[in-house]
N, C-alpha and C positions, 0 to 999 in steps of 0.2 A: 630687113627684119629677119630674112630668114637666116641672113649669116651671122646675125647678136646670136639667134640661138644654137644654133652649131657651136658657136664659139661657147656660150654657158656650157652646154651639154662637155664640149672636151675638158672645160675647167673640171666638172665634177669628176671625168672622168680620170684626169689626174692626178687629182686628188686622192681617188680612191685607191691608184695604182700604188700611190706614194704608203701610203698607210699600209695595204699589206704586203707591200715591200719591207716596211719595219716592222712588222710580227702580227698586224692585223688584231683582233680578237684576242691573242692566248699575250698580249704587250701588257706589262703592270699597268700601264693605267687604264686598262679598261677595269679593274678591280677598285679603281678609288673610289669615293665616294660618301655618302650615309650607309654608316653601319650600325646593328643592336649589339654592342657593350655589356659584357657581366657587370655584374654590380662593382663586384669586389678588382676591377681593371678597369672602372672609370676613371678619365684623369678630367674631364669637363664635358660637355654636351647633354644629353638627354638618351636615356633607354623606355622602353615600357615597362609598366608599373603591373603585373597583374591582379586581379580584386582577391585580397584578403577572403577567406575563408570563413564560415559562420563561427567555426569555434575551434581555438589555437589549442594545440596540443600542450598539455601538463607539461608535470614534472618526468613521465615516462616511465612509472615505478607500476609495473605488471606484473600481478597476480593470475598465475595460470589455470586454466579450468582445471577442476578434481580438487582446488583450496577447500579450507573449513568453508570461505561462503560461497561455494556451488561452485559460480562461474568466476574466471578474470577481469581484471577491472585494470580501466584505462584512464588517467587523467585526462578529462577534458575541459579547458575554461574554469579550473574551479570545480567542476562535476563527475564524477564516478559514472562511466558507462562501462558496463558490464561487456565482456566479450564472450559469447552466447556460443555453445558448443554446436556443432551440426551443421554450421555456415549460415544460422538463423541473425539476423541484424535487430540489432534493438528496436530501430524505428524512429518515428520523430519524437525528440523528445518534449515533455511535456515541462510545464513551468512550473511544477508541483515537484518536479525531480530535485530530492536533497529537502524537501518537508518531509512527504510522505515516505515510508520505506516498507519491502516487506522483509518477515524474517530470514530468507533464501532457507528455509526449510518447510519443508512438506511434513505435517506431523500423520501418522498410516498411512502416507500415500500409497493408494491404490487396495486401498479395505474394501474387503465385501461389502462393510457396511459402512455407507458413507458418512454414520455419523459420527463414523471416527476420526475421519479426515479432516485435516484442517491445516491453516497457512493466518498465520498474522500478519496486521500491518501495523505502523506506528508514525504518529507525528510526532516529529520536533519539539523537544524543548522549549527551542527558540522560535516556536511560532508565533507569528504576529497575529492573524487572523483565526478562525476555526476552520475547520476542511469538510466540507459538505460532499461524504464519498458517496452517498446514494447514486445508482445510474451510473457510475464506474465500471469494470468490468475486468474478470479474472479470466484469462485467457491460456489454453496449452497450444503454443506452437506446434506441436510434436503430433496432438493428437487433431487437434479444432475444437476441441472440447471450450468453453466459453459460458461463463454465466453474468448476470448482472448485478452488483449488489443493490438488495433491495430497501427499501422502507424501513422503520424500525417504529420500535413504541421506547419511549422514554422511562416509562416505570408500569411495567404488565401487573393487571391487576387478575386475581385468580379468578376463574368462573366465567370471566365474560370476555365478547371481542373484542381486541383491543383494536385501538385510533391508531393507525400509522404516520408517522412521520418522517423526513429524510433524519438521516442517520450525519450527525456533524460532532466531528472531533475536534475538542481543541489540543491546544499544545502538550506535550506529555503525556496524550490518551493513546488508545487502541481497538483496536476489533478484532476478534478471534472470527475469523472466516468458513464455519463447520459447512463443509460438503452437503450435506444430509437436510433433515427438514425438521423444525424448530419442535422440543416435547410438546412447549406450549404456544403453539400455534403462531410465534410472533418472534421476530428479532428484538434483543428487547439491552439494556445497559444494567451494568451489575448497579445494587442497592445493597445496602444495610439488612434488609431481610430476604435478599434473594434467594438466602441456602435453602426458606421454608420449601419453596419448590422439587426440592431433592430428594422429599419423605415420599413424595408418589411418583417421580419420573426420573428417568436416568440421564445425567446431561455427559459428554463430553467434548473438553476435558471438565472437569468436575466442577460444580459452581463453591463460593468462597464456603466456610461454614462460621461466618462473623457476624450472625445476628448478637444481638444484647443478651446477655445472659437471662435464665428464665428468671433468677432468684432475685434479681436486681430490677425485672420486671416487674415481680410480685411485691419487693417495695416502693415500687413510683406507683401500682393503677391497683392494688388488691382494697385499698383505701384502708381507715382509718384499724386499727386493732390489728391488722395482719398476724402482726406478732404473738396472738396469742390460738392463730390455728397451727397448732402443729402439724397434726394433720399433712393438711396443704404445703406447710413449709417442709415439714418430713418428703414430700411425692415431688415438689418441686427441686429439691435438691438431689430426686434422680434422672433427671432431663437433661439433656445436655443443648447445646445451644442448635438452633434451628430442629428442634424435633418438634414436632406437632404431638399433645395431648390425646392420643387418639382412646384410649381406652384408662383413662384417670380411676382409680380404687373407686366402691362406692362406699369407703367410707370420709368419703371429703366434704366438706364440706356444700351449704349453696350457694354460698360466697365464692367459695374456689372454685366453682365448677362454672361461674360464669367468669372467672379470671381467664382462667385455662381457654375458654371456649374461644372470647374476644381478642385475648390477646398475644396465646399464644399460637399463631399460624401466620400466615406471609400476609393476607388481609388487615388484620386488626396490628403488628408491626407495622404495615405503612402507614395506618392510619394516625399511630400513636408517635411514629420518626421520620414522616415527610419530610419536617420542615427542620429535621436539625441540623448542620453547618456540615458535618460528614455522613449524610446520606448519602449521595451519590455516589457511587465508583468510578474507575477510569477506563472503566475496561465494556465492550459493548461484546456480545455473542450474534452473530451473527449469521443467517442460516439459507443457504443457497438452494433447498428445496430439488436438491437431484435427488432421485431415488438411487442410483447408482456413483462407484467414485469417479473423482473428477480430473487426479492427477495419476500417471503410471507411475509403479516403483521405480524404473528407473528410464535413462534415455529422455528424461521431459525437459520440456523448458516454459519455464511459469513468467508471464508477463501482466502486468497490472498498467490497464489502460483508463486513462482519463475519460471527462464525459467527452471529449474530441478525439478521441483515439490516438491520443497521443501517449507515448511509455512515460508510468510514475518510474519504475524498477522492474526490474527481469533479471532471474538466475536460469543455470542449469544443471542439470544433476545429472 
């Protein structure tokens, strides 16, 4: 037995000699074997596949930051992501990106008085559903600056608290986003009589001034005879639309003076055009309640996060 294995042992040993006798390790065939193949020089077998990417690169058409809309924009998937100046990253984005947009402007950014500041947003057109942006959030990368949008009332009624509710756009709507904190105490969506509001408070940017004219008032609700106070038709033909009656002649009538009283101010318009087919507007004011502003003049980058903190849109300026 012990001379089998001597004998094995010199076989190997041969062996071995023989092999680097013919070039050992550095011989082409120690190179043969399974190799990974480029794509584009396979001629049969198998390479590795690596996993696809969450989202393929556009068409590649780059708009550089300092454009009309703030920052550059990159195709991705179908989708505009912004390339955000400062080395700041959009983030993840949200499923709402390409519904909702904002305007990539800052209207005062950086007012003493925030109620001048303001940024829009906008739904699509082509929305399928409505956008319920309460609990959203307007966010400055730049600074940390960050508010919530809040509540709103659907139709504020004068004199008392109003009911809040989420704030929901549908398609082809808006919200003007104001820094600042609401005249009247409530974020609230434009109406048919909102301009009355604007006789005692100062809004901006300025609310519509499209109530119903007074003179066409005083022939739908002055009732029967109108026509024959002149009077009244004289003082109402110098009103102009949404102005409240506040100091009407005394020589008018007591017919007119409970016209004027009921129905010309923001109250007694809603009461009398709730319910007619173009009451509503498209447009919501919306009001962030800082005392101070919210965006820098310059150097900012404004981002709008969903309620998962995912990016609607982001510019920078």
């Amino acid at each position: 037995m012990e001379h089998d294995a001597w004998f094995f042992i010199g076989v190997f040993v041969f062996i071995f000699l023989i092999w680097i006798a013919t070039g050992g390790p550095t011989h082409p065939l120690a190179f043969t074997g399974p190799t990974l193949a480029l794509p584009g020089e396979l001629g049969g077998g198998t390479y590795l596949s690596l996993p696809k990417a969450l989202y393929a690169i556009g068409s590649g058409n780059v708009s550089l930051p300092g454009s009309s809309t703030g920052g550059g924009t990159i195709g991705i998937s179908g989708v505009s992501i912004p390339s955000l100046s400062g080395g700041f990253a959009f983030g993840d984005v949200s499923p709402y990106r390409g519904i909702v947009s904002m305007s990539h402007y800052v209207s005062g950014a950086g007012s003493a008085n925030p109620q001048n500041e303001s940024i829009e947003i906008d739904v699509a057109q082509d929305a399928n559903v409505p956008i319920d942006v309460s609990g959203w959030t307007l966010e400055s990368e730049a600074t940390g600056n960050a508010a919530v949008i809040p509540k709103g009332t659907e139709t504020p009624a004068s004199g008392t608290i109003n009911a809040a509710q989420d704030i929901i756009l549908s398609a082809g709507e808006r919200a003007i986003l104001i820094s600042g904190q609401s005249p009247i105490g409530a974020s609230f969506r434009e109406n048919k009589c909102i301009g009355y509001f604007s006789n005692f408070q100062t809004f901006s940017p300025p609310l519509p001034q499209n109530c119903p004219a007074p003179n066409d008032e005083l022939a739908s609700f002055y009732g029967a005879g109108y026509i024959r106070d002149a009077a009244c038709l004289d003082y109402v033909n110098t009103l102009s639309r949404c102005q409240v009656a506040l100091t009407p002649p005394a020589t008018v009538s007591g017919a007119c003076q409970t016209f004027l009283v009921k129905y010309l101010n923001y109250n007694g318009c809603v009461t009398a055009h709730q319910n007619d087919p173009d009451f509503e507007g498209d447009t919501w004011h919306v009001y962030l309640g800082r005392s101070n502003s919210m965006w820098r003049t310059e150097h900012e980058v404004v981002k709008l996060l969903d309620k998962d903190g995912k990016t609607v849109d982001a510019f920078s300026y």
